[in-house]
C-alpha positions as CSV (number, residue, x, y, z in Angstrom):
1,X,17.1,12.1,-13.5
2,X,17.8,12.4,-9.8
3,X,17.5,8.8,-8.2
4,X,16.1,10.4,-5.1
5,X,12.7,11.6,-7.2
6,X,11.8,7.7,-7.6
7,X,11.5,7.1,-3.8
8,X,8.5,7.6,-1.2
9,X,7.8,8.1,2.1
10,X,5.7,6.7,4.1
11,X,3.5,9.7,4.7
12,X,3.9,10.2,0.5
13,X,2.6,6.5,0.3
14,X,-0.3,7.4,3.3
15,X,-1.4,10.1,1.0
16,X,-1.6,8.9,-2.1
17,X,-3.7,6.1,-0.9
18,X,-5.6,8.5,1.4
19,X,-5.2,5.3,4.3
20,X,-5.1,6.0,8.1
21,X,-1.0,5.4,8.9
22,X,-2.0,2.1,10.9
23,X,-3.2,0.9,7.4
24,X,0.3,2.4,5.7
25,X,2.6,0.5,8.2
26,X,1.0,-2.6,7.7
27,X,1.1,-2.3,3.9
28,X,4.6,-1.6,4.0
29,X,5.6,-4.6,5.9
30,X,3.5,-7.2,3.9
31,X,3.0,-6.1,0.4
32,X,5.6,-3.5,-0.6
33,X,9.1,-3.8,-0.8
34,X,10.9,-1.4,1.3
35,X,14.5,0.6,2.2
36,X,15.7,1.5,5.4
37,X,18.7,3.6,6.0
38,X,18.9,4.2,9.8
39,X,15.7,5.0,10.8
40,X,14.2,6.3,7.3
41,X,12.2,4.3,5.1
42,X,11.5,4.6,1.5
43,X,9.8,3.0,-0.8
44,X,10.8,2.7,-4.8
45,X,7.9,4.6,-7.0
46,X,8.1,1.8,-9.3
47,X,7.4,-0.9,-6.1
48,X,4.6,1.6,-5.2
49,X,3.2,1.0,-9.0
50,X,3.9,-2.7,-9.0
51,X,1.3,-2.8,-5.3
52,X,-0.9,-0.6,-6.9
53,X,-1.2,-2.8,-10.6
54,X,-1.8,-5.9,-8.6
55,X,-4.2,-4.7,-6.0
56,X,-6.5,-3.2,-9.4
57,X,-9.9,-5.0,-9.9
58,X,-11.5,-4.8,-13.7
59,X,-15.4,-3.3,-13.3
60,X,-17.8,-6.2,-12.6
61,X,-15.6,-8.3,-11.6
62,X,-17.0,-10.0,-8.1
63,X,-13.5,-8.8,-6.6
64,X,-14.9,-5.6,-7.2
65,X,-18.1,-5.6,-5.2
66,X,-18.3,-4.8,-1.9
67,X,-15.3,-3.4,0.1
68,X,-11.6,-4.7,-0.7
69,X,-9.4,-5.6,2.1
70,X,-6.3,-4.2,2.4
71,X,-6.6,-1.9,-0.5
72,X,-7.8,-5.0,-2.1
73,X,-4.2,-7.2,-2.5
74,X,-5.0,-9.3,0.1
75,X,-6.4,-9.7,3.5
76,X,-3.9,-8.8,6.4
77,X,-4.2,-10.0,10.1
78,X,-4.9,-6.3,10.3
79,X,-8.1,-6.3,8.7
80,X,-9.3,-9.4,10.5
81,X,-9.2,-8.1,13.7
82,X,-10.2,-4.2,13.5
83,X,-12.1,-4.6,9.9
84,X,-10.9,-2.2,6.8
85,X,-10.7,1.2,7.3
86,X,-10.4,1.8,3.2
C-alpha cells in the first residue's frame, strides 16, 4: 500500500470532523501528533483514529450530555475563551 494514502491534511482532518479551521489548528497542536516537512503538515490516519477512539463517550454516560469541549478530549484554552464551536 502507498505510505502516502495513510496521511491527512489538515483540511482532510477539518472535514472529517466538520470543525471551523480555528478549531483544526488547535487540535493539531494539542491532541494529535503531527509531521511537517517544510511548510506541509500531515497527520498519520492511524494518529487521527487514536484522537478520535479517545475523544468517544459510551451513551449515557454524563460525558455525554450536554456539549463536549474540544470534540470532547479535553478542554483547550481555546474553548475557554471563545466557547465550542462543535
Amino acid at each position: 500500500m502507498d505510505e502516502t494514502t495513510n496521511l491527512l491534511s489538515p483540511q482532510d482532518v477539518r472535514r472529517m470532523l466538520g470543525i471551523s479551521r480555528t478549531k483544526a489548528a488547535q487540535i493539531l497542536k494539542t491532541e494529535i501528533p503531527t509531521y511537517r516537512i517544510g511548510k506541509v503538515i500531515r497527520v498519520k490516519r492511524a494518529d487521527f483514529e487514536a484522537f478520535l477512539t479517545r475523544c468517544r463517550q459510551e451513551p449515557g454516560s454524563s460525558a455525554s450530555l450536554g456539549r463536549p469541549s474540544s470534540g470532547g478530549c479535553s478542554k483547550t484554552k481555546l474553548d475557554e475563551e471563545h466557547g465550542s464551536d462543535l
